[in-house]
N, C-alpha and C positions, 0 to 999 in steps of 0.2 A: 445480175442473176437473182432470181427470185426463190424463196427456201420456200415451195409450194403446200400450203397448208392440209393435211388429209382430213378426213370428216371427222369433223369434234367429235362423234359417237364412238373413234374409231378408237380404241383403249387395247391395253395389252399388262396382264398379269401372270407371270411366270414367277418360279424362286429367284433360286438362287437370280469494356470493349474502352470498350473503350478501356481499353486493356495498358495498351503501350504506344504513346507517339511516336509516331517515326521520328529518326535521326535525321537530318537536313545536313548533306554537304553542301556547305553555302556555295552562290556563286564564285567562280573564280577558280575551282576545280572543276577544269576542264581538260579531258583525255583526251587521246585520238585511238581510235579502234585501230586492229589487221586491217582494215583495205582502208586506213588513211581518211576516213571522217569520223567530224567532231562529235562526241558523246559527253552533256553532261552528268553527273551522278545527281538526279535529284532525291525525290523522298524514298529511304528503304522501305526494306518488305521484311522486319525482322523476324517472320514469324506467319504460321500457319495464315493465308487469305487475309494476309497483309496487317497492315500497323490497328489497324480496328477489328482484323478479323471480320470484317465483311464483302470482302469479295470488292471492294473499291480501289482501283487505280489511277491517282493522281498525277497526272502528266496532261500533255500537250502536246501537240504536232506528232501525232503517229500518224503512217502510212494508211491508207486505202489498200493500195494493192504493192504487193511483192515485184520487184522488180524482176524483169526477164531471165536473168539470170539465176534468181529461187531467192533465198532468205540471205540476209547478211550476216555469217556467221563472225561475230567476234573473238573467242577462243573454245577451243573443245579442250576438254581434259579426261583421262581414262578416270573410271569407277564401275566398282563393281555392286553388289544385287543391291534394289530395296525400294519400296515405295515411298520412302519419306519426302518430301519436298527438302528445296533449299531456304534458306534464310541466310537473306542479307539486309546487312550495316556494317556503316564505318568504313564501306570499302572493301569489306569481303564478307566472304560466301562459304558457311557452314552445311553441312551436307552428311548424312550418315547412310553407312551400307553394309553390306554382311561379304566377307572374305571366306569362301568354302574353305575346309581344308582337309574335305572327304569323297574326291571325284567332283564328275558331273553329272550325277546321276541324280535327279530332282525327283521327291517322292509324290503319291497322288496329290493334287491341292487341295481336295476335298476332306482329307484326312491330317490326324497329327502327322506330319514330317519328323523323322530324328536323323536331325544334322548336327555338323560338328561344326566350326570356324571361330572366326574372331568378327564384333561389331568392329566399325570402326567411325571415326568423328574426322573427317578434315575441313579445315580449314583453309581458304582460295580467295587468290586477290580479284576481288570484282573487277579488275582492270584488264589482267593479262592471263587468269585462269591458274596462275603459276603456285605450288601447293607452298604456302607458307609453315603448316605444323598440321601433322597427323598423331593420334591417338588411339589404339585399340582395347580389346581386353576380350579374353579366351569367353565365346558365351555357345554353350550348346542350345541348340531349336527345340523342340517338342510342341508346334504349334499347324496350324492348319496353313497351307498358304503361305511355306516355308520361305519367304523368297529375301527376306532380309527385312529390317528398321518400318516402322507406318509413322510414327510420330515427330512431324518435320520441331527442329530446332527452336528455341526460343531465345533472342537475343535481347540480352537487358541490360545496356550501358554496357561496361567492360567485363560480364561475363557471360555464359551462352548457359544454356540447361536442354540436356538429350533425355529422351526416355525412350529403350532401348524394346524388343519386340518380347523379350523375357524380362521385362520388368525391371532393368537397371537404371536410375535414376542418377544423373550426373549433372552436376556444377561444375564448369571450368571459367580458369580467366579465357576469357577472347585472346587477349595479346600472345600470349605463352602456349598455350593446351594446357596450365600447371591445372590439376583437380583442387577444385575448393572443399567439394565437400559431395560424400557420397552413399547409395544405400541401394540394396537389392529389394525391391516390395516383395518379392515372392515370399523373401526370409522373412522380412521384418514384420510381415501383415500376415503369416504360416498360412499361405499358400500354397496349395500341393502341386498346384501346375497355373502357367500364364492360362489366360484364357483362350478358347479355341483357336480365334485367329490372333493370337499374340496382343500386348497390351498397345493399343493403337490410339488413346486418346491424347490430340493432341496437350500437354500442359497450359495451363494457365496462368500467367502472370500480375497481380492485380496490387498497384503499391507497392508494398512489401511482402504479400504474400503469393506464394507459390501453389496452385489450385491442380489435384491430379484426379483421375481416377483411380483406384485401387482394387477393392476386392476383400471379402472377407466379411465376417459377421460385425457389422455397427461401422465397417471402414470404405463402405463404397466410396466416398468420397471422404478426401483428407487435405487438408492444411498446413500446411509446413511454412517456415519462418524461410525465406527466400537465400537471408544471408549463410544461416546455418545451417539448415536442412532440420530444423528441431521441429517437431508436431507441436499443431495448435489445437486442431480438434480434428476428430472424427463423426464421420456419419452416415449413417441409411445400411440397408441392408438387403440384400439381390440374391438371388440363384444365380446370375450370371450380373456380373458388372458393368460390361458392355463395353462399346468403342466410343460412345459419343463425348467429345473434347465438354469441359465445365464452359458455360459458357456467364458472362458478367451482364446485365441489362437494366437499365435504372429506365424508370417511368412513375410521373405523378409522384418524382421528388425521393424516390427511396431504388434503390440497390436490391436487387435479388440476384442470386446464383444458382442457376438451371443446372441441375443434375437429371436426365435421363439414361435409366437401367433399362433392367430386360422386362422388368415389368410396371414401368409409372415412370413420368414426367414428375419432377420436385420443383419446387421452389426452394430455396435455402436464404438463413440467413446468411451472408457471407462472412460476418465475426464470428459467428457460434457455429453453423453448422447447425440452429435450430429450423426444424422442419414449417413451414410457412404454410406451404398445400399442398397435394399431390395430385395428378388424375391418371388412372390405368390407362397405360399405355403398351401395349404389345406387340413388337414388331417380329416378322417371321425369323425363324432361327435366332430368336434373340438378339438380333443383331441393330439396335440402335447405333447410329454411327454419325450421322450427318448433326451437326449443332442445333438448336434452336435458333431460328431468325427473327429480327426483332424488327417491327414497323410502328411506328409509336407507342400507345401500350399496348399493341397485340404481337405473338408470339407463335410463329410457325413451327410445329416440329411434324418430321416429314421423314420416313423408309419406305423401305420394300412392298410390296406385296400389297398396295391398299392405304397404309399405316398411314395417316397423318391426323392431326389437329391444331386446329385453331384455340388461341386461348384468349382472352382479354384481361389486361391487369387491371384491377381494380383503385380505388383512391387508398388502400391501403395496403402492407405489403401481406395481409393474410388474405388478402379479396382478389381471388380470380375465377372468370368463369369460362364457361366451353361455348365454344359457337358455331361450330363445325367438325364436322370427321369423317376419312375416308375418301376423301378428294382432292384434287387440285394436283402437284406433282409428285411422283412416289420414286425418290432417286434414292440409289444404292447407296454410294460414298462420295457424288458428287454432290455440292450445295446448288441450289436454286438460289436466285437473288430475288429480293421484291424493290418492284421499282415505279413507283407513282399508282398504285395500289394493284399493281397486275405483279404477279409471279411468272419468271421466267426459269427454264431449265431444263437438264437433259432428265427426263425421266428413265426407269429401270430397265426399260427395252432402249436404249439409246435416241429415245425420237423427243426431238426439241419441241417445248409446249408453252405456253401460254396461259395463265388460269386468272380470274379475278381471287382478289385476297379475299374481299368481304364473302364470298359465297362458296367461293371451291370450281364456280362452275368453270368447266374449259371453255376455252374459246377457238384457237388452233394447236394445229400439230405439226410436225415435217420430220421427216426422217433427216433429215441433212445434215445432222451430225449422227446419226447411226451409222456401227462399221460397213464400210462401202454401203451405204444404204439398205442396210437390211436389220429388221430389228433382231437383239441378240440378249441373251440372260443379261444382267449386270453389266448393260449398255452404259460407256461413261465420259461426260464431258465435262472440264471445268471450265465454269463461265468464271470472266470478272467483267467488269465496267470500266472501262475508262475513254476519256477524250471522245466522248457521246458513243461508244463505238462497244459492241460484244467483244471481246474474244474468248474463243472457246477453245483450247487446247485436247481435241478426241483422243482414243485409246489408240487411234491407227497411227497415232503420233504426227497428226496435222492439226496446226493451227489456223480455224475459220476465225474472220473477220465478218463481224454484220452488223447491221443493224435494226434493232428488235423491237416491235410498238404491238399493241393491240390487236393490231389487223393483220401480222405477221411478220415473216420476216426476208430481210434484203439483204442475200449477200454479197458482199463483196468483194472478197478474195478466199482462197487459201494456201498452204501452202505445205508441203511435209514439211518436221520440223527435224524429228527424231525415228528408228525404228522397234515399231515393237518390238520386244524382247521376252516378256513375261508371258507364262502361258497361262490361261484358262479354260478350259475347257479342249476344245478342238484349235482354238485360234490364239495368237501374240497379241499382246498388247501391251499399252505402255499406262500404269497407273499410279502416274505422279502427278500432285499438283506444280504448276510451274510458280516462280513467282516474279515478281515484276519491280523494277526499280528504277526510276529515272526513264528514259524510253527502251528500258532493255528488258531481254524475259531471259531466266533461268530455270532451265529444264532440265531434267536428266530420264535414263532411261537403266538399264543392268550395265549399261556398257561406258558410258560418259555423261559427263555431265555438259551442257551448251550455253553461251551467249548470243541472245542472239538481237539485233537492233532491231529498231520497230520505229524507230524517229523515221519522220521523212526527210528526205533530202531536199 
């Protein structure tokens, strides 16, 4: 099946690291799934778009197409609200979500929400789904887009770190759920409220240090000692803070730390927190979200509405220049990948595209992951890469398989994975990243969480 390109011209604007190595279960840890085939655990996905955070999925021998019978589900487990993705290592599967405990009755999404519940943190054996330890704690909403947690998990050796959609920041051991160490950003940075759509970036793990977003006057970005949760520094200062996770990128031999707010693209040093560059960056409703992406020394950052720029890093770490803006793909809250100098992604109307890095210019387009083929506000697909092959996990909760070059794209299968549940607008959707481990993908949706295999047989 061919994902039919529409006319380059044909555009649509509407509103609305190398961080952490994956853990390796060596060979010889080898399970057998519900329906009785073999599944090795290879590299985890400890964390937001995987062990580098770039949208790379290291495996072999995944499937073409879905067998006749739909997806092979390995275990389903109940859960309730939340966009967060999962992270797994070690064998299990950390996942947060929001427990109403005031009806069913969901407020506008476009407005503060005031809900009442408890977050919650579980913990699930990557094997058999089975809840090893849960953890809650009482957290009232006042945010836009009430639906539970954005900030998928961070797993660092034997303990995990959640950041919650009101700003609760938690350390626990993995093995236990016991809390290592913990703090409210709203309090502790005098906060008068989380930001509109709740605090959604995902955290940062780098060495020793633990990289957040925050908020407040000189604290947009902050520092904290990983073991203890003690500040190392603070820095930058925003009208609005925004959702885009800290993102790590060395080029030409030195380490910079991209902090984009609501109004500029930073560089940062990553030991001080001293200010490197900056360049104004504005995305609509303030809402930066999606990381910076890193292709040798250049540096994609990319929203809503238009928003993007190219940057190039310079031989030194104060030398960066601009090289483009306004083009190429403008996606909501899902990442584009760059891959052999072309940009792939779902942009903000849902329709999958194609752009050259060096220029911006487009090349194709296809609706083929827009919901049932039609483009819609805050259209969303998440790509990764693996085993030469796209997968895109859409909002309609089907997982397209393709494959994605220049001249467009071939697909190959798809398949429902999960059902939308969340609502936007007029229509459900499911907007969680999945993550992927070994040849298996971990999704969830308001209602469960899924295993589901992707090895060929």
């Amino acid at each position: 099946m061919r994902c039919e390109p529409l006319s380059p011209s044909l555009s649509f604007h509407f509103p609305l690291r190398l961080v952490l190595q994956g853990l390796f279960v060596l060979a010889g840890l080898l399970v057998v799934n519900g329906l009785g085939s073999p599944c090795t655990l290879g590299q985890d996905w400890n964390q937001w778009q995987g062990p580098q955070r770039n949208g790379r999925w290291e495996t072999t021998g995944t499937l073409d197409k879905f067998a006749a019978s739909g997806p092979n589900y390995v275990w389903r487990q109940k859960i309730s609200n939340g966009y967060s993705g999962p992270a797994v290592a070690g064998g299990k599967v950390v996942v947060l979500d929001y427990v109403r405990s005031d009806g069913d009755d969901t407020p506008n999404p476009g407005t503060r929400g005031e809900l009442k519940g408890k977050e919650r943190v579980q913990c699930l054996s990557a094997v058999d789904g089975k809840v090893l330890w849960t953890r809650e704690y009482d957290c009232a909403y006042s945010i836009s887009y009430p639906n539970g947690p954005r900030a998928t998990p961070v797993i660092d050796g034997d303990r995990v770190y959640t950041l919650g959609a009101e700003g609760n920041l938690v350390c626990w051991e993995l093995a236990s759920g016991k809390i290592v160490w913990e703090k409210s950003l709203k309090v502790e940075y005098k906060l008068e409220n989380a930001p509109h759509w709740g605090f959604a970036a995902h955290p940062l793990i780098d060495g020793d240090t633990l990289y957040c977003i925050v908020g407040g006057e000189g604290s947009v970005a902050v520092a904290f000692d990983k073991s203890s949760g003690k500040e190392l520094w603070r820095s930058l200062s925003a009208p609005v803070q925004g959702y885009c996770p800290p993102t790590m990128v060395t080029a030409n031999g030195y380490r910079t730390l991209l902090i984009w707010h609501s109004k500029a693209i930073n560089g940062l040093n990553p030991e001080t927190g001293e200010l490197y560059w900056s360049f104004d960056l504005e995305p609509a409703y303030e809402m930066p979200i999606i990381a910076p992406i890193q292709s040798g020394n250049l540096v994609l950052a990319t929203a809503l509405q238009g928003t993007s720029l190219l940057i190039e890093l310079g031989d030194k770490p104060t030398q960066a220049k601009e090289i483009w803006r306004g083009k190429g793909i403008h996606s909501d809250h899902n990442p584009p990948l760059i891959v052999d100098g072309h940009i792939y992604g779902v942009s903000e109307r849902g329709q999958l595209r194609c752009c050259e890095l060096e220029t911006g210019n487009e090349l194709w387009e296809s609706l083929a992951t827009a919901n049932n083929g039609r483009p819609v506000n805050s259209g969303t697909g998440f790509m990764v890469l693996g085993d030469g092959k796209y997968f895109m996990f859409i909002e309609t909760g089907e997982l397209v398989i393709a494959r994605l070059s220049p001249t467009g794209c071939e697909e190959l299968d798809r398949a429902k994975i999960l059902e939308p549940t969340s609502r936007t607008g007029s229509r459900k959707v499911v907007w969680s990243h999945p993550a992927f481990a070994g040849t298996r993908m971990y999704v969830r949706n308001d209602q469960e969480i899924v295993c589901v295999e992707l090895g060929a047989k």
